[in-house]
KOLKE-616532 format. One record per residue (C-alpha): residue number from 1; residue in three letters; chain; x, y, z. Coordinates in nm, 4 decimals, decimal comma. Layout:
BEGIN
+-----+--------+--------+----------+----------+----------+
| num | residu | chaine |        X |        Y |        Z |
+-----+--------+--------+----------+----------+----------+
| NUM |    ALA |      A |        X |        Y |        Z |
...
+-----+--------+--------+----------+----------+----------+
***
This chain:
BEGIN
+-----+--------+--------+----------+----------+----------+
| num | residu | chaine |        X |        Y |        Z |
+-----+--------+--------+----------+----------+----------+
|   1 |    UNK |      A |  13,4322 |  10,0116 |  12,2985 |
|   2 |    UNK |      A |  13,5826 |   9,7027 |  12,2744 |
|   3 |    UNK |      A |  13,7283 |   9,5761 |  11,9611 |
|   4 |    UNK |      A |  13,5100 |   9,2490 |  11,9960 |
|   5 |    UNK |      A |  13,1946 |   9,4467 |  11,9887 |
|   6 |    UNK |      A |  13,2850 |   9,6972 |  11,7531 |
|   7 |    UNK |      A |  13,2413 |   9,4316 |  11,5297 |
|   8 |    UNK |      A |  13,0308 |   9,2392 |  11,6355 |
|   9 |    UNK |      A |  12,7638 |   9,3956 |  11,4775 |
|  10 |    UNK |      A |  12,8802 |   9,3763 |  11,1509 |
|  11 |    UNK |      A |  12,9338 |   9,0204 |  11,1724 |
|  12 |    UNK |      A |  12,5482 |   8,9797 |  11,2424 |
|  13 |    UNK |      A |  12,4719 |   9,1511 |  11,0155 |
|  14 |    UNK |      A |  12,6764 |   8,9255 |  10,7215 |
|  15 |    UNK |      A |  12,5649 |   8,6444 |  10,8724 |
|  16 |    UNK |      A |  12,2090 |   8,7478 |  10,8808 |
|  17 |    UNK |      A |  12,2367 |   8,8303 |  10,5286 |
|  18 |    UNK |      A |  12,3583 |   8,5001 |  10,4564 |
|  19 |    UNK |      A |  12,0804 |   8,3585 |  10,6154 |
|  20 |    UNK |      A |  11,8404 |   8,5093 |  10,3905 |
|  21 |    UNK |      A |  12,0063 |   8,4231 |  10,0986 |
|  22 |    UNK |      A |  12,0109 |   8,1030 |  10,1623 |
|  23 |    UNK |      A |  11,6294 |   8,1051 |  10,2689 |
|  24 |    UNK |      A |  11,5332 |   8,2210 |   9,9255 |
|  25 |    UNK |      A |  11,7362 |   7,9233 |   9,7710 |
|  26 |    UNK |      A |  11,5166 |   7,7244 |   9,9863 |
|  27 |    UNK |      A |  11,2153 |   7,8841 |   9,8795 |
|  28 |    UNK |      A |  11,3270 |   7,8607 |   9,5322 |
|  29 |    UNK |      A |  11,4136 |   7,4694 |   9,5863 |
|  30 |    UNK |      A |  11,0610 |   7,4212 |   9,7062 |
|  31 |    UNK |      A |  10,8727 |   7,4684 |   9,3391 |
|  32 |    UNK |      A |  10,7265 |   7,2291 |   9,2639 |
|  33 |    UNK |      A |  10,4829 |   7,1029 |   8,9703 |
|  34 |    UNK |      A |  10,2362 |   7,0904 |   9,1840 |
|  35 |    UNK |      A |  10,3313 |   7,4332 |   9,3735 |
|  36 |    UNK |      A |  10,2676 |   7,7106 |   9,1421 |
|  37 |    UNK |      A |  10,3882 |   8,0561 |   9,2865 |
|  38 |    UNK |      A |  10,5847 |   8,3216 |   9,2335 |
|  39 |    UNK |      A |  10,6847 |   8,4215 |   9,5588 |
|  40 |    UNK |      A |  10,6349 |   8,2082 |   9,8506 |
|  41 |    UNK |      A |  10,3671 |   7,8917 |   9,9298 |
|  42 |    UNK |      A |  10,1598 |   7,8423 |  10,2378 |
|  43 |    UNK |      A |  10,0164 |   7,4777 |  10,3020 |
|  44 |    UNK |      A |   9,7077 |   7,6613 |  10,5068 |
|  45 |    UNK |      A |   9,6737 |   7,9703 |  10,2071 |
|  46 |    UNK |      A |   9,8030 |   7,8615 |   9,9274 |
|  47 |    UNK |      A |  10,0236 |   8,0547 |   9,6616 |
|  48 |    UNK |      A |  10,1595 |   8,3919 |   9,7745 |
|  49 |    UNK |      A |   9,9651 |   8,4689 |  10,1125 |
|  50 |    UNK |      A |   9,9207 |   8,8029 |  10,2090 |
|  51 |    UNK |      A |  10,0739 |   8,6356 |  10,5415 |
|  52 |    UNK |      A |  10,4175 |   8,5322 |  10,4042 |
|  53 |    UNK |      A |  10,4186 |   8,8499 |  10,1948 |
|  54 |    UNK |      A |  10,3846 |   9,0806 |  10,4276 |
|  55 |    UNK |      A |  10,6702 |   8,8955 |  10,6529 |
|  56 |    UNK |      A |  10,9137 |   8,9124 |  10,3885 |
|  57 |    UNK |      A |  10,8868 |   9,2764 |  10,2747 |
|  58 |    UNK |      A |  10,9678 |   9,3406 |  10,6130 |
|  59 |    UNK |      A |  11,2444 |   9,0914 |  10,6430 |
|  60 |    UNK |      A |  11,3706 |   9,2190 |  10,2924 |
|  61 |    UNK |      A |  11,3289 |   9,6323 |  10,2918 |
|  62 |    UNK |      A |  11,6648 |   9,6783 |  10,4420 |
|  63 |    UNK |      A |  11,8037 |   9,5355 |  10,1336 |
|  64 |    UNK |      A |  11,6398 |   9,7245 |   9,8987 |
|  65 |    UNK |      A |  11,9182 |   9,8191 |   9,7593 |
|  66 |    UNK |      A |  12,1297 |   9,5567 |   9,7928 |
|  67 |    UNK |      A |  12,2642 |   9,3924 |   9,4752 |
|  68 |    UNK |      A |  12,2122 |   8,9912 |   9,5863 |
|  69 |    UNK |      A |  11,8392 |   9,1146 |   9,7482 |
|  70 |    UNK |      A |  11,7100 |   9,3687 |   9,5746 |
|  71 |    UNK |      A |  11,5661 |   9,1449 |   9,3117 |
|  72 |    UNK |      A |  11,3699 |   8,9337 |   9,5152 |
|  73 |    UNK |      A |  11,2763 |   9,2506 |   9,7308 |
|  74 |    UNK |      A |  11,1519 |   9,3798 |   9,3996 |
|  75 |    UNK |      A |  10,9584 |   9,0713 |   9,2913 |
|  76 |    UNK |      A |  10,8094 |   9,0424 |   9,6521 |
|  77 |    UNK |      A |  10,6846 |   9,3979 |   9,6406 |
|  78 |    UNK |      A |  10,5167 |   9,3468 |   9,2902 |
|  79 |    UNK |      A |  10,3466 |   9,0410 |   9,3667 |
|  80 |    UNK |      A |  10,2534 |   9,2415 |   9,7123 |
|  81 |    UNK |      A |  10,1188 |   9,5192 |   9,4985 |
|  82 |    UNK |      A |   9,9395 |   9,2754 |   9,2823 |
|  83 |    UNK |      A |   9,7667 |   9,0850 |   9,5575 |
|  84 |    UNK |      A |   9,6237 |   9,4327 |   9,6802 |
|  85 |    UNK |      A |   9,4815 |   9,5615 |   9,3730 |
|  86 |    UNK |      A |   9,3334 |   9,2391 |   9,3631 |
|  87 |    UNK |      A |   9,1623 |   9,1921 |   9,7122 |
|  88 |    UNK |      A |   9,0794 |   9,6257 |   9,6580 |
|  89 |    UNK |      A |   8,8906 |   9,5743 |   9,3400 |
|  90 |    UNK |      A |   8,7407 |   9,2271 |   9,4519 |
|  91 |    UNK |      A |   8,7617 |   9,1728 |   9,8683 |
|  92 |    UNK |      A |   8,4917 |   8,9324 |   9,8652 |
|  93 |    UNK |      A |   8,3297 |   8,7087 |   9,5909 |
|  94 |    UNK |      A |   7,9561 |   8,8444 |   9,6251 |
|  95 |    UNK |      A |   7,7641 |   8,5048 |   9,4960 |
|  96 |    UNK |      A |   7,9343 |   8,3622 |   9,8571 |
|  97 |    UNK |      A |   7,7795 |   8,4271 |  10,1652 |
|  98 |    UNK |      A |   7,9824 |   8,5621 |  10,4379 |
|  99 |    UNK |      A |   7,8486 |   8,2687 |  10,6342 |
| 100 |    UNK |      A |   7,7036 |   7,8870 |  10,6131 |
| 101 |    UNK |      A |   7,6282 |   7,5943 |  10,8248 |
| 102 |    UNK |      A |   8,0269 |   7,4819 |  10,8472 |
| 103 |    UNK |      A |   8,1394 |   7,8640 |  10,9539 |
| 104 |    UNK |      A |   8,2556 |   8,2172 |  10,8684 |
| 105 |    UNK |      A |   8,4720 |   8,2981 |  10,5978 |
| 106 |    UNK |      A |   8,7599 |   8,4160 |  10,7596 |
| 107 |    UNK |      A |   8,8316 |   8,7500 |  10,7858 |
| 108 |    UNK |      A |   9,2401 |   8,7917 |  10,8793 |
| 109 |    UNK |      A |   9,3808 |   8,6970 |  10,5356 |
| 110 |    UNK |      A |   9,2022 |   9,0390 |  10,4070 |
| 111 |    UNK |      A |   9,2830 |   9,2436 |  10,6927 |
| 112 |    UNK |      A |   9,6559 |   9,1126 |  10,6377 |
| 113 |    UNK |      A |   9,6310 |   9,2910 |  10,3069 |
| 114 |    UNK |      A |   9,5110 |   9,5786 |  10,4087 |
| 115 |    UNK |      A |   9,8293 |   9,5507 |  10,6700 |
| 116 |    UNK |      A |  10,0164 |   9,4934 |  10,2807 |
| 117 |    UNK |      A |   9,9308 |   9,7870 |  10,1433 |
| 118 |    UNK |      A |  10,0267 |  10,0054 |  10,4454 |
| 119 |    UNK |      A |  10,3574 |   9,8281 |  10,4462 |
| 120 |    UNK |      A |  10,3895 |   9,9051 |  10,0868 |
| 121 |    UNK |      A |  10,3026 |  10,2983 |  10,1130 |
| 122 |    UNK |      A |  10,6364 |  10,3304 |  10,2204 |
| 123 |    UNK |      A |  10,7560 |  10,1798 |   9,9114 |
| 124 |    UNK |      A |  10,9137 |  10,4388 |   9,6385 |
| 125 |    UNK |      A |  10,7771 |  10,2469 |   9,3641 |
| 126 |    UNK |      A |  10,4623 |  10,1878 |   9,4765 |
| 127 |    UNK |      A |  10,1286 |  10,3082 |   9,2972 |
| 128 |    UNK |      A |   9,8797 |  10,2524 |   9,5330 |
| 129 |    UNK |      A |   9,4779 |  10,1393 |   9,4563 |
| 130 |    UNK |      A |   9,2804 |  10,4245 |   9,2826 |
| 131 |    UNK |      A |   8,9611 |  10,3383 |   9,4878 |
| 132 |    UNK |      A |   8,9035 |  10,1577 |   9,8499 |
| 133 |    UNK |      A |   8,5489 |  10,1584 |   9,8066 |
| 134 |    UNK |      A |   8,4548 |   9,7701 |   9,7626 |
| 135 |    UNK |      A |   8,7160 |   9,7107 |  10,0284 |
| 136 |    UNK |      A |   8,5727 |   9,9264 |  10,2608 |
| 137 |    UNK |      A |   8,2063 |   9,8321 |  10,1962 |
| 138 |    UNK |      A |   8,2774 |   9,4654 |  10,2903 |
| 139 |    UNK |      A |   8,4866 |   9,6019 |  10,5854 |
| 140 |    UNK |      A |   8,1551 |   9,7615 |  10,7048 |
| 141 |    UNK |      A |   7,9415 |   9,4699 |  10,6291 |
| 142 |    UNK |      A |   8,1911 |   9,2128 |  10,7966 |
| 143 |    UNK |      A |   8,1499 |   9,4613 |  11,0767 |
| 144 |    UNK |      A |   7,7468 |   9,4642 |  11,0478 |
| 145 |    UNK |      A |   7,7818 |   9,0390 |  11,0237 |
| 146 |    UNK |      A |   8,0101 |   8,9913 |  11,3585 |
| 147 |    UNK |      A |   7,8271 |   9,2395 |  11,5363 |
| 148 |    UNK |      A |   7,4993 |   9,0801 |  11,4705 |
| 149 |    UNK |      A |   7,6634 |   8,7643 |  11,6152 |
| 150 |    UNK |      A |   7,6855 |   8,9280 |  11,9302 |
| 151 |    UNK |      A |   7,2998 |   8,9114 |  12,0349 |
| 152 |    UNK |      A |   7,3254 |   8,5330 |  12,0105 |
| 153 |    UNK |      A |   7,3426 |   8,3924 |  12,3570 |
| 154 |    UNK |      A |   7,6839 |   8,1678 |  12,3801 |
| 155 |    UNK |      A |   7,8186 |   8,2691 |  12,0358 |
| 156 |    UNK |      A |   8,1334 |   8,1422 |  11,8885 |
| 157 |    UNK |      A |   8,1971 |   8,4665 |  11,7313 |
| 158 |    UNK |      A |   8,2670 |   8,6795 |  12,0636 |
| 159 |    UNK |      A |   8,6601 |   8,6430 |  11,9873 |
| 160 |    UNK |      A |   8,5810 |   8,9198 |  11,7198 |
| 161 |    UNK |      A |   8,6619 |   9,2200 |  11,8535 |
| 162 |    UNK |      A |   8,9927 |   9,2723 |  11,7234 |
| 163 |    UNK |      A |   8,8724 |   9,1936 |  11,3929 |
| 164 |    UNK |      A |   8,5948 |   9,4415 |  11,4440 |
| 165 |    UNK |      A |   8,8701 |   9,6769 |  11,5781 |
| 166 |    UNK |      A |   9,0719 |   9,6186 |  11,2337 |
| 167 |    UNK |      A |   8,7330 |   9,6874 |  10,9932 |
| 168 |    UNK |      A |   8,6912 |   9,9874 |  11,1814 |
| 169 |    UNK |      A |   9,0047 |  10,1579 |  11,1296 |
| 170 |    UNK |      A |   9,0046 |  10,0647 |  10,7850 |
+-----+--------+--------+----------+----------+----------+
***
């Protein structure tokens, strides 16, 4: 192999490393009084989106251990694990119907944690949820809700399926 591409690859991967470093100064330059968060902000979702989350744990697990990124790979994975337990215990607020006259609650930003905590099975330190069964009962009624929507002649709610798809497996 040639000497160029011999290294090659390690000089990707410094530089990609780099990269992220100086991402999370960026991040980190971003707070601001009127951005509370501990990990990342979305303009569309607000403080530490399952979204963003989910993106960097994947971004960050191949420095686990390393010493300049295991720190924030550790405080990603805790506020991770925090925003399950949360949406487990409490997936939907119940006084809030699933639907009014200006649309549907939205049903991705759940189904992205549910993507979360597979992500973070794979985790050593992780403790996952004692109980899916709130999560898994709106599941089944988001499931009941779209596929009601489907009798309804010219429905805006027939680009469902893969949302369906997602409830199901859960």
């Amino acid at each position: 192999m040639p000497p160029n591409v011999r290294n090659l690859h390690q000089s990707v991967q410094r530089d990609f490393k780099n990269d992220v470093v100086q991402f999370r100064r960026n991040i980190d330059n971003d707070k601001a009084p009127h951005k509370t968060f501990d990990v990342c902000y979305s303009s569309t979702y607000g403080r530490d989106d399952p979204f963003t989350l989910l993106w960097l744990l994947e971004l960050l697990r191949p420095y686990e251990a390393d010493p300049d990124l295991s720190p924030w790979y550790s405080q990603v994975v805790s506020r991770a694990t925090a925003r399950v337990d949360d949406v487990f215990a409490h997936p939907g607020d119940p006084t809030k119907p699933m639907s009014t006259n200006e649309g549907v609650e939205h049903l991705f930003p759940t189904l992205r944690v549910v993507q979360l905590y597979k992500h973070l099975l794979g985790t050593r330190s992780y403790s996952p949820p004692s109980s899916r069964a709130q999560l898994e009962q709106y599941l089944r009624n988001r499931l009941h809700l779209h596929l009601s929507y489907f009798a309804i002649p010219n429905s805006s709610m027939l680009w469902i399926p893969p949302l369906l798809i997602a409830a199901a497996v859960c």
